[in-house]
C-alpha positions in Angstrom: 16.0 -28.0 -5.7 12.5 -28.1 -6.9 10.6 -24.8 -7.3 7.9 -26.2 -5.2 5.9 -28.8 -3.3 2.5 -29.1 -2.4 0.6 -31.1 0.3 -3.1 -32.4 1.1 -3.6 -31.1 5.4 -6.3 -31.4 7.7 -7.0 -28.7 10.1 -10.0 -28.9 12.3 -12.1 -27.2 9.9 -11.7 -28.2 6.3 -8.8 -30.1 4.4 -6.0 -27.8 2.8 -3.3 -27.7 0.2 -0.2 -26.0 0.8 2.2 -25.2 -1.4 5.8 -24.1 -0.4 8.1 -22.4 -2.8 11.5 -22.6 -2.6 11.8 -18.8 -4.3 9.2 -17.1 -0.7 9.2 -13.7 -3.4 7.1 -15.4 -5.9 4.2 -15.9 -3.0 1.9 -13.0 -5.0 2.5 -14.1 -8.1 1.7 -18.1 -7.5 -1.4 -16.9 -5.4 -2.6 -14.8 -8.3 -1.9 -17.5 -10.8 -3.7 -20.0 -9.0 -7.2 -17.7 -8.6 -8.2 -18.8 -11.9 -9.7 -21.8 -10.3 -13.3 -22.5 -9.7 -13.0 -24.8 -7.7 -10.8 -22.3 -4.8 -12.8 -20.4 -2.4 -10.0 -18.5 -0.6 -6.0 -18.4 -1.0 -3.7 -17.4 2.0 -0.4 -16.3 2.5 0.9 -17.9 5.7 3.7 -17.7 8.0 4.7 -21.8 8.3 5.6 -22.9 11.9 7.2 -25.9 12.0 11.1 -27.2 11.3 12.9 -27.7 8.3 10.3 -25.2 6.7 10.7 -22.2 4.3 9.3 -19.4 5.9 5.3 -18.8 4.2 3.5 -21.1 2.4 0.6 -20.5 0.3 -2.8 -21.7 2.0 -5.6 -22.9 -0.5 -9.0 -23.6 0.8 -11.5 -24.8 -1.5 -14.8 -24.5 -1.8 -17.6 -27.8 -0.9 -17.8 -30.5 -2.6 -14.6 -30.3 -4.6 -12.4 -33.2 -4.7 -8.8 -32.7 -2.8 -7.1 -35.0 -4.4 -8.0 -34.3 -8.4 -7.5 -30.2 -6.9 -3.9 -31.4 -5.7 -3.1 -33.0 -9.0 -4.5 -30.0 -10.9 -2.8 -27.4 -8.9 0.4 -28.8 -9.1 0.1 -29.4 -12.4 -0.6 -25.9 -13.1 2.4 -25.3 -11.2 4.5 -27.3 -13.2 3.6 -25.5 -16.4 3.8 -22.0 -14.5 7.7 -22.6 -14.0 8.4 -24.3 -16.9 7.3 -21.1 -19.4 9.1 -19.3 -16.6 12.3 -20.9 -17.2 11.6 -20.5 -21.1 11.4 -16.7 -20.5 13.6 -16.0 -18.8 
């Protein structure tokens, strides 16, 4: 099982990425992790509704002007790396 996955979602207001983490107790520590970007205005920790979910997700919103798709690639990269000096550590 992967330690993650992320996806691009619209809402009403502004377009998302959400990232869902197989492991729900590392939710503080992935949102802390991810706070180093400039590009971020806000990160949420929310309840998911929907089937075949785990049960919180990590909401990122991110400021104007910055582009989803490169934030996508760049946060999930980031994520990558995260779990992979993890692993080493552990």
């Amino acid at each position: 099982m992967l330690p993650f996955r992320s996806e691009i979602r619209n809402s009403p207001t502004q377009q998302t990425i959400k990232v869902f983490l197989s492991d729900e107790n590392l939710g503080a520590k992935i949102k802390k992790h991810l706070e180093h970007f400039k590009e971020i205005e806000m990160i949420e920790i929310r309840e998911s509704i929907g089937q075949n979910r785990v049960g919180e997700n990590i909401t990122v919103f991110l400021k104007e002007g910055a582009d989803i798709n490169k934030m996508k690639q760049s946060i999930d990269s980031s994520l990558w790396w995260y779990f992979e000096e993890d692993v080493v550590d552990e």
